[in-house]
PLY file of the C-alpha trace (Angstrom):
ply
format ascii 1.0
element vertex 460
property float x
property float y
property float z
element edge 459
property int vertex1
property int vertex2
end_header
-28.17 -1.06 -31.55
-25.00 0.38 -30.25
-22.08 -2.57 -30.63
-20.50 -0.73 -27.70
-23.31 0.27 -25.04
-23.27 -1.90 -21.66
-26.49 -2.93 -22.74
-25.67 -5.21 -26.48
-22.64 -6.36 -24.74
-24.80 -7.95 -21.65
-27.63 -9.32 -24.24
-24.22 -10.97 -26.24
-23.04 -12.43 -22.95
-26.55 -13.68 -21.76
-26.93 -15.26 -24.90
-23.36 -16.58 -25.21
-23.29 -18.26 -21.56
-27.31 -19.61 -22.56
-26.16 -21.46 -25.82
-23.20 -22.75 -23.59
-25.57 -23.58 -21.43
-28.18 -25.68 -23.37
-25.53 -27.30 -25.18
-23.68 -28.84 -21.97
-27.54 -29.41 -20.77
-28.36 -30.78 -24.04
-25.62 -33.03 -24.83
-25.09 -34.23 -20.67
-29.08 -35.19 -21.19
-28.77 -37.05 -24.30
-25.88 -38.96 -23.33
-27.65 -39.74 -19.48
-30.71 -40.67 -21.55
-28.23 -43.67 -23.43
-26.42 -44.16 -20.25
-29.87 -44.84 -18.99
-31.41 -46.93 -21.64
-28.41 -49.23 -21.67
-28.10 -49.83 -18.03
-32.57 -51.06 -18.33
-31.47 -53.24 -20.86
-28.16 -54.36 -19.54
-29.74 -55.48 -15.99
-32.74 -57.21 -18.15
-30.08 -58.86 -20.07
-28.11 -60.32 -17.47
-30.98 -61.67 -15.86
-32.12 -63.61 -18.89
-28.03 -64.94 -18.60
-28.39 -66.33 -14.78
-31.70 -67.84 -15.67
-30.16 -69.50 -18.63
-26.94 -70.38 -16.67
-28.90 -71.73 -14.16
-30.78 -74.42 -16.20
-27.52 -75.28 -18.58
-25.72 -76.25 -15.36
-28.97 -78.26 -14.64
-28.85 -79.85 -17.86
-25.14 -80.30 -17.66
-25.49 -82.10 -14.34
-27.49 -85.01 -16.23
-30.69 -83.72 -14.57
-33.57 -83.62 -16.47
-34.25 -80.54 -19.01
-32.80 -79.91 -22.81
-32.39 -77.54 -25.47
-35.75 -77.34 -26.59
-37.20 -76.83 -23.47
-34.68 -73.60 -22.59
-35.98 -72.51 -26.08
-39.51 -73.41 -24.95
-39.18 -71.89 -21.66
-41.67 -68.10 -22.06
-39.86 -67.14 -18.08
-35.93 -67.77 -19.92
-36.73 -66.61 -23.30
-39.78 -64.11 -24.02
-40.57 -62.97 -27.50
-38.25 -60.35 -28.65
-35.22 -61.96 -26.65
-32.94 -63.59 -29.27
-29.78 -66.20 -28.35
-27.60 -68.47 -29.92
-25.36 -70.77 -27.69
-22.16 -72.24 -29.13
-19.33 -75.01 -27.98
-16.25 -74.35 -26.74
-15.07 -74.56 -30.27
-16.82 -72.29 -31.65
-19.92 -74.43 -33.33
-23.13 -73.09 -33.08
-25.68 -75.66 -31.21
-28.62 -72.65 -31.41
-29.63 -69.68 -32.99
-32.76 -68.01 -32.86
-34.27 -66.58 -36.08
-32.62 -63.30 -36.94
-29.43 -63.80 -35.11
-26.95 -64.42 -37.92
-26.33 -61.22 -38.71
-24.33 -60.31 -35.11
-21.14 -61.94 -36.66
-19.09 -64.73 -35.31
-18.95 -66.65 -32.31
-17.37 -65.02 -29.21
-14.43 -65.71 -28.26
-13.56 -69.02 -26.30
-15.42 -69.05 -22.66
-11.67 -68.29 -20.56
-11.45 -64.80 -22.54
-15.34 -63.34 -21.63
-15.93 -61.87 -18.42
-17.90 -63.46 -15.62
-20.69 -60.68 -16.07
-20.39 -60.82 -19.54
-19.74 -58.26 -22.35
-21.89 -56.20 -23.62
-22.37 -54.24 -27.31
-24.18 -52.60 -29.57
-24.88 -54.11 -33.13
-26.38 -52.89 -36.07
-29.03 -55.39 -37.60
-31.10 -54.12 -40.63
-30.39 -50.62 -40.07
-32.24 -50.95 -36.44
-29.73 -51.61 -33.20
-29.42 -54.35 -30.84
-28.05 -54.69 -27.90
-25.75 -57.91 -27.63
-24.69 -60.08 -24.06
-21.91 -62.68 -24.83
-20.82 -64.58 -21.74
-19.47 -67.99 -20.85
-21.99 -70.99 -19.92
-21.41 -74.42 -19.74
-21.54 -75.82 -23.10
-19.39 -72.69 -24.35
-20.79 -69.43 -24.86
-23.99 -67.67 -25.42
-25.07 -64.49 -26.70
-28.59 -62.91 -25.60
-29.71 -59.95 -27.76
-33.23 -57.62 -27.38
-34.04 -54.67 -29.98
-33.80 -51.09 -28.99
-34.98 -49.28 -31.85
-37.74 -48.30 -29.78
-35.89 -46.80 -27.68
-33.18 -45.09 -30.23
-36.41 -43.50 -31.66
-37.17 -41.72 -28.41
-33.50 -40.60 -27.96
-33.55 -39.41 -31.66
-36.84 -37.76 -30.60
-35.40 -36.03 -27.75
-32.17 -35.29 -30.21
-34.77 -33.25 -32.66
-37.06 -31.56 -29.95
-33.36 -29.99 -28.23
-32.06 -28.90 -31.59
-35.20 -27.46 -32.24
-36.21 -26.03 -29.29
-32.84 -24.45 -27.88
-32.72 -21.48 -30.70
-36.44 -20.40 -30.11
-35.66 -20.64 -26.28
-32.70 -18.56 -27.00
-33.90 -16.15 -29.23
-36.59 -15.72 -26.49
-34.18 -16.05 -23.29
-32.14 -12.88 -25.29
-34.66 -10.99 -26.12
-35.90 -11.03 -22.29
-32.61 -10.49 -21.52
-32.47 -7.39 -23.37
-35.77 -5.74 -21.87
-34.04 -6.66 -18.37
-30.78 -5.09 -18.89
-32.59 -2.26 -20.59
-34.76 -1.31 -17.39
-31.78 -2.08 -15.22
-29.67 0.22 -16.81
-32.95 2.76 -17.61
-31.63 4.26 -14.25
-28.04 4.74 -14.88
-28.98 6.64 -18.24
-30.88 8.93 -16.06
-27.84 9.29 -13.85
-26.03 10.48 -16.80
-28.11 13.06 -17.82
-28.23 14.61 -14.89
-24.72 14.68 -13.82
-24.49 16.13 -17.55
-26.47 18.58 -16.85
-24.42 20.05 -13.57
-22.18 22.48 -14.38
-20.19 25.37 -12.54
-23.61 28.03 -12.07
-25.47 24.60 -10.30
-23.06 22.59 -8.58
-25.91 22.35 -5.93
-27.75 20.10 -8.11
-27.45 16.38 -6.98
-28.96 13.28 -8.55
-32.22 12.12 -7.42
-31.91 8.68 -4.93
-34.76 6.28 -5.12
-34.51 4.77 -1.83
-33.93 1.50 -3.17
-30.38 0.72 -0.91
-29.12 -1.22 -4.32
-25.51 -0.38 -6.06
-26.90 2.50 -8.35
-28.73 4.17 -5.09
-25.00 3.93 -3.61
-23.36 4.82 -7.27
-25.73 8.33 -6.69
-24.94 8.94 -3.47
-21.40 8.57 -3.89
-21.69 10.79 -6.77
-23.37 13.51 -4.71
-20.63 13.45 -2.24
-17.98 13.83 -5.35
-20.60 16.89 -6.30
-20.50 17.69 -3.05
-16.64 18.09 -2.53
-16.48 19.40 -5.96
-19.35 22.46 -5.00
-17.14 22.76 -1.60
-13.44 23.58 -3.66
-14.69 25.90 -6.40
-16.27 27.49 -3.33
-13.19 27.93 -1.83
-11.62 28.26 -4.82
-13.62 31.68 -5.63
-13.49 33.08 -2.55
-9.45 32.47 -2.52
-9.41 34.26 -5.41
-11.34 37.03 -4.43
-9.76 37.52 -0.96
-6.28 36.83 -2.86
-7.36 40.32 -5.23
-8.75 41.83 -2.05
-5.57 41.64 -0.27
-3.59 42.35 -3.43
-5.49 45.47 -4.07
-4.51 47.13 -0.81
-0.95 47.73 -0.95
-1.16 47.70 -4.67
-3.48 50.91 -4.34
-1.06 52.71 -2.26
1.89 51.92 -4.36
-0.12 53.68 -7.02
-1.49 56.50 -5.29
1.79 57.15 -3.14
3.52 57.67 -7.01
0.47 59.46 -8.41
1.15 62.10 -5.35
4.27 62.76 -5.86
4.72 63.21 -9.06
2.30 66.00 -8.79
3.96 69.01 -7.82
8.02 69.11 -6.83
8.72 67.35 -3.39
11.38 67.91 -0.73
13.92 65.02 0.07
11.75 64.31 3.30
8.77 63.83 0.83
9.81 61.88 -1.44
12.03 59.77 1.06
9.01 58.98 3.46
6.89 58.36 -0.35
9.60 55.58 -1.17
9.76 54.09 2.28
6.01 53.74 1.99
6.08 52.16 -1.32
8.56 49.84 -0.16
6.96 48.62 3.08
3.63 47.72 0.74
6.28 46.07 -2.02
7.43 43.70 0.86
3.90 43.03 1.80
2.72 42.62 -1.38
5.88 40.27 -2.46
5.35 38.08 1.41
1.80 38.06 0.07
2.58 36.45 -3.49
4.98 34.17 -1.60
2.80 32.52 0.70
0.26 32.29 -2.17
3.05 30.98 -4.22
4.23 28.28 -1.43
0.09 27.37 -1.12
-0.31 26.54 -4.44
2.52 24.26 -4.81
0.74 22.33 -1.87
-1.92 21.96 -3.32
-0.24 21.02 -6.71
1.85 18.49 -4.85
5.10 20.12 -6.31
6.80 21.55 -3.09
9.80 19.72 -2.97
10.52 18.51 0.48
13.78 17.51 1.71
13.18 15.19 4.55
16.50 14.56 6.88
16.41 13.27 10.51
16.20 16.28 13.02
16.56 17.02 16.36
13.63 18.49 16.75
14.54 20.17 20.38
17.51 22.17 18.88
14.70 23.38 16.25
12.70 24.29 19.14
14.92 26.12 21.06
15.88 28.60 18.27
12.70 29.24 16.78
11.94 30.08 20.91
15.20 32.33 20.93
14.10 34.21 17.90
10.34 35.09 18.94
11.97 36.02 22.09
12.91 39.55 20.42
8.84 39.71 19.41
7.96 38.74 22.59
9.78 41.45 24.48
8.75 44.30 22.17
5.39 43.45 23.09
5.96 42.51 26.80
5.52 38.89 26.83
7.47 36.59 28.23
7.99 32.90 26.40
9.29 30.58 28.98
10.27 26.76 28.12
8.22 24.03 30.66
10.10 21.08 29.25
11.92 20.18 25.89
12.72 16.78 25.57
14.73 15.45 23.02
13.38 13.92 20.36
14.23 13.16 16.48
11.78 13.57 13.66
12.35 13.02 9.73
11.89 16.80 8.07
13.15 19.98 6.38
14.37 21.99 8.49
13.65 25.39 6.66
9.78 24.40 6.84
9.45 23.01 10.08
11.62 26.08 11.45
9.05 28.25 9.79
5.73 26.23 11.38
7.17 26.63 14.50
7.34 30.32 14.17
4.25 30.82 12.89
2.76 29.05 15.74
4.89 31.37 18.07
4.15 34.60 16.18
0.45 33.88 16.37
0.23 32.95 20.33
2.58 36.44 21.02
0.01 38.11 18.61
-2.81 37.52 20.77
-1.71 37.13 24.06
-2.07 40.27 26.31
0.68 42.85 27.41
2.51 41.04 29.96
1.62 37.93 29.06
2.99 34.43 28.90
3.51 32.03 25.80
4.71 28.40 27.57
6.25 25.97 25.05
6.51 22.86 25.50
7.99 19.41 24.01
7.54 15.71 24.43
6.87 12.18 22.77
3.09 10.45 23.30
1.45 7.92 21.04
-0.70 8.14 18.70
-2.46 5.16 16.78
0.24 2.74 18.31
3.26 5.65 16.83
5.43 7.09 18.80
5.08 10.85 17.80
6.48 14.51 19.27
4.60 16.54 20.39
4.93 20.16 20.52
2.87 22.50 22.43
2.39 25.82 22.72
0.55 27.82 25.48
-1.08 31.43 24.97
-2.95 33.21 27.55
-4.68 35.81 25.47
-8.11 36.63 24.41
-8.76 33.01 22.68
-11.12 32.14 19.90
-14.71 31.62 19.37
-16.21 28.21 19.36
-17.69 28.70 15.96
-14.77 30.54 14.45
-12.16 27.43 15.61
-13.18 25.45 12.70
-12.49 27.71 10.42
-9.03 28.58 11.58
-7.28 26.70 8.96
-8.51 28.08 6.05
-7.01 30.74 3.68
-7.64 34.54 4.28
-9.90 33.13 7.45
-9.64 35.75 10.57
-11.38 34.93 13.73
-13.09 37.59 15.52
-13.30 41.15 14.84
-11.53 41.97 18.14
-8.84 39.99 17.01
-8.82 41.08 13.08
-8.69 45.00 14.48
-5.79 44.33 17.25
-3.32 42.39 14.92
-3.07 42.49 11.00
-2.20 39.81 8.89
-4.36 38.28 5.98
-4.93 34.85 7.22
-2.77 32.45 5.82
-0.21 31.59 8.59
-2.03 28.59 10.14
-3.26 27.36 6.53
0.78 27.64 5.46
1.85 26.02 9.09
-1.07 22.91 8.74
0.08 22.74 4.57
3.44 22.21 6.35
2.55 19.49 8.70
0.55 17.35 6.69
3.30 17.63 3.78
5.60 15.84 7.30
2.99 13.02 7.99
1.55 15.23 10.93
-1.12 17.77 12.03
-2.00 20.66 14.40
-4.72 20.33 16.67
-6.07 23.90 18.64
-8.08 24.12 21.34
-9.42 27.43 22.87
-11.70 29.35 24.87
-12.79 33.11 24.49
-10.80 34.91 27.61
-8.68 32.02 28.36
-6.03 31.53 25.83
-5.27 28.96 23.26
-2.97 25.98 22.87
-1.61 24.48 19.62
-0.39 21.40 19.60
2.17 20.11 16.31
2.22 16.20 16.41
5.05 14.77 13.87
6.00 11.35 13.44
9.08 10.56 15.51
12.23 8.60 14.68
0 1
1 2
2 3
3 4
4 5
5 6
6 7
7 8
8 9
9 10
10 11
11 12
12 13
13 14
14 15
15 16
16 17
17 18
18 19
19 20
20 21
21 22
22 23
23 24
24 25
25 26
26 27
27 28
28 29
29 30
30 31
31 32
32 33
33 34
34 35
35 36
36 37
37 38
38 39
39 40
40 41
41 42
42 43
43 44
44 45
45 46
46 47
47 48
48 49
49 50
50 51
51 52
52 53
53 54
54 55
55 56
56 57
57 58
58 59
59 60
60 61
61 62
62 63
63 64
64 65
65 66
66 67
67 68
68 69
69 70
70 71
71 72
72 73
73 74
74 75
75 76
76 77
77 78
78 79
79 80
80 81
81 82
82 83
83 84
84 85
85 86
86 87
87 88
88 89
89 90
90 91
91 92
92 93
93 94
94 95
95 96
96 97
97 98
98 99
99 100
100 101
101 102
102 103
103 104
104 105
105 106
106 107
107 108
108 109
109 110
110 111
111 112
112 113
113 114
114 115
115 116
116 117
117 118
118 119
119 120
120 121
121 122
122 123
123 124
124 125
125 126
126 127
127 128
128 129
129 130
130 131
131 132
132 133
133 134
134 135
135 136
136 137
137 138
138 139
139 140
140 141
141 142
142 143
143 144
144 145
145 146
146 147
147 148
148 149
149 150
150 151
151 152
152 153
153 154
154 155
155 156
156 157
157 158
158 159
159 160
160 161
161 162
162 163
163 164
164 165
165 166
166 167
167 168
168 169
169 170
170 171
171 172
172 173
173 174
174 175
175 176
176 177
177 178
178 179
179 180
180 181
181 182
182 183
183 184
184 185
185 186
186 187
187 188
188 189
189 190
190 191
191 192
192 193
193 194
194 195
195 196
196 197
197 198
198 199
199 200
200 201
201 202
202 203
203 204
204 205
205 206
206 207
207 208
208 209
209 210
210 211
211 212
212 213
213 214
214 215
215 216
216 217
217 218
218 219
219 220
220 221
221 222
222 223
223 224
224 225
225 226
226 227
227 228
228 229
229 230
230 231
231 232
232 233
233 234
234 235
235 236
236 237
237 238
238 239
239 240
240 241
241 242
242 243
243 244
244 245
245 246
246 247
247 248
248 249
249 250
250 251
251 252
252 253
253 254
254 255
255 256
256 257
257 258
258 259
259 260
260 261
261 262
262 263
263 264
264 265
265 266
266 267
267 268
268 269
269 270
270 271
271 272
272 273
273 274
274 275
275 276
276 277
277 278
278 279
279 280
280 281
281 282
282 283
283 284
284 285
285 286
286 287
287 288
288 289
289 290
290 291
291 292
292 293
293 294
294 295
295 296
296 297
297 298
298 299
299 300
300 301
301 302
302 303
303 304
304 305
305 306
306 307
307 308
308 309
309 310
310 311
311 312
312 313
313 314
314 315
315 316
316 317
317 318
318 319
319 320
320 321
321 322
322 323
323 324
324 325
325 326
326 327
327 328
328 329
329 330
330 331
331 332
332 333
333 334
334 335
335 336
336 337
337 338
338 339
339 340
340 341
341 342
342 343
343 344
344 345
345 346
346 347
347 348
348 349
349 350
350 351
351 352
352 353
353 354
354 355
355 356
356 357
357 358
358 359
359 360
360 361
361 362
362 363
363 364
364 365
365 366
366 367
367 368
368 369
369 370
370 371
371 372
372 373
373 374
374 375
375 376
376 377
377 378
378 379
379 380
380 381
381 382
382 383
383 384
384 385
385 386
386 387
387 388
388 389
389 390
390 391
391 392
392 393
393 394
394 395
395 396
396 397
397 398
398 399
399 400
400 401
401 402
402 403
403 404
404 405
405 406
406 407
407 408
408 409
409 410
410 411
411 412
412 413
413 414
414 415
415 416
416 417
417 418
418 419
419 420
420 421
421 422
422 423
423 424
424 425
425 426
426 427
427 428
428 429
429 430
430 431
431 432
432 433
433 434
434 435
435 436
436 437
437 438
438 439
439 440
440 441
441 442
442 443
443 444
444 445
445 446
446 447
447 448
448 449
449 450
450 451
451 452
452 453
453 454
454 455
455 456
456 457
457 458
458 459
């Protein structure tokens, strides 16, 4: 047996807290079995001591009655009920056969308690149990045998000592088979998470419908699986969209060099050859970057300088710059309402969210357009937050491609992949960016009628 499985250490507990247990049992019993006795024998001794109290006063009175008769008497002294009365100096005026062995004389009458005192002597190896109180000649002392009873609380003593290893040996043993089926499950859960590895993360472990902690220990496993299936998904195709995208301008680089080292070139030649190679070096190098800037998200290394910002100044020069954009394309971005407002950021990032925001709504709005942006404070889960929003009138997105919108390398629609380039990553980089703020952007949109993206940051 393994010293270290769940399964000894349970038994060893079970059995510890069981030998704790029949030993407080054990002893409490023994000594309310004594406690018991005593009291049965106390009460029938002090009743023997107001019967006898009764008749000395009698007999101290001058009415009729003596000694002999109080010996005599079967209702005041029964067989087996021993006394001896003495003075109040001490002198013995009776003692019953046997009694000499209890020792002295109590002490005087004034120093015994009204209800007497009670004690247990030893008398020829067997005990007695010993009443000395005051009476009216002096003292008395009224003894009865209990080795009767001592034998049946030695009994019990033998039948616990006895009996509690057999029960315990038992008691552990069934304590074993239990922990054994109830962990006979959780082995099984084992084995099969073992078992799932990267070519079947769709593999989940089996529920048995019982609703108890290792039916919720599997499902919650299942949802880790399930997570876990979810990112090396996303994980692969990253990767293979990242060498997709890579592979592009990387392919021209090559084949723009390959061509021109061919055969002699004029300066035209080779300059347009370089001027290609270069536009596809920036797009590769922007590429890498905002792979780069990703995977420090996701690391949790981007450092992040937050400062408080006005967030309207921001605003109103990331509007001033897509302005140029806008008017190469014919669009016009026009400002509904900025209100001031001061959030805790960086400004480089938060410039560069709101810029992807504008670049995408100019992107897709249509020649002659409008992009309307728009700031204010609201509240959100009783915070005061700002709230920027920003407006497009363009050929919107699909309800089943919104969801999606966040994710890396993710392009809507065809229309839209084939009218504007661009390998996806923008929104993931400008949501990375607002959750890294304690914020989030939330897009709605309709196919035909435009889109509006709304940046919610905490506010100061």
């Amino acid at each position: 047996m393994n010293r270290r499985s769940i399964r000894f250490r349970l038994t060893a507990w079970y059995g510890s807290i069981l030998a704790v247990t029949f030993a407080a049992v054990g002893i409490g019993g023994w000594f309310a079995m004594r406690d018991s006795i005593n009291d049965t024998v106390d009460k029938d001794l002090r009743f023997r001591l107001r019967a006898m109290r009764d008749f000395l006063r009698v007999q101290a009175s001058g009415s009729e009655g003596s000694l002999d008769e109080l010996i005599e008497h079967p209702s005041l002294a029964p067989a087996g009920t021993r006394f001896r009365i003495a003075d109040s100096a001490g002198r013995w005026l009776y003692q019953s056969p046997g009694t000499q062995g209890w020792g002295p004389a109590p002490p005087g009458p004034t120093r015994l308690p009204n209800r007497g005192r009670v004690e247990t002597l030893t008398q020829n190896g067997k005990p007695v149990r010993v009443l000395s109180a005051a009476v009216p000649p002096g003292s008395i002392q009224i003894g009865t045998p209990i080795d009767e009873f001592a034998e049946m609380l030695d009994g019990f003593t033998w039948t616990a000592l006895l009996a509690s290893p057999l029960l315990l040996i038992l008691a552990s043993a069934g304590g074993y088979w239990m922990s054994r089926r109830a962990l006979a499950p959780v082995e099984r859960i084992a084995r099969t998470a073992g078992d799932i590895e990267a070519h079947n993360l769709s593999e989940r472990l089996p529920l048995r419908g019982t609703g108890d902690e290792l039916d919720h220990l599997s499902a919650t496993l299942n949802a880790m699986f399930a997570r876990l299936e979810d990112s090396f998904r996303r994980v692969t195709q990253f990767t293979a969209d990242a060498s997709h995208e890579l592979r592009t301008p990387v392919a021209i680089i090559r084949t723009t060099a390959e061509v021109v080292r061919r055969k002699p070139r004029g300066e035209k030649e080779y300059s347009e050859a370089l001027d290609r190679i270069l536009a596809e070096s920036e797009r590769t190098t922007e590429l890498i970057e905002d792979l780069m800037l990703l995977a420090r998200a996701d690391a949790n290394i981007e450092e992040t300088v937050l400062e408080p910002l006005a967030l309207a100044d921001l605003v109103r020069g990331a509007c001033a710059d897509a302005r140029v954009l806008a008017e190469a394309a014919g669009i016009q971005v026009t400002v509904d309402g900025i209100r001031e407002c001061m959030v805790s950021g960086d400004l480089r990032s938060l410039r560069r969210l709101v810029l992807i925001l504008l670049d995408n709504a100019i992107k897709y709005s249509k020649p002659g357009g409008e992009v309307q942006v728009r700031l204010d404070l609201c509240r959100c889960e009783d915070r005061p937050m700002a709230g920027l929003e920003i407006r497009d009138h363009g050929i919107g997105i699909a309800p089943e491609d919104l969801p999606h919108i966040f994710e890396r390398f993710y392009r809507a629609s065809k229309d839209r992949s084939r009218k504007i380039g661009g390998v996806g990553l923008g929104l993931s980089i400008a949501q990375s960016i607002a959750r890294r703020h304690g914020g989030e952007i939330q897009v709605k949109s309709a196919p035909g009628a435009g889109s509006t993206a709304r940046l919610l940051l905490p506010a100061l």
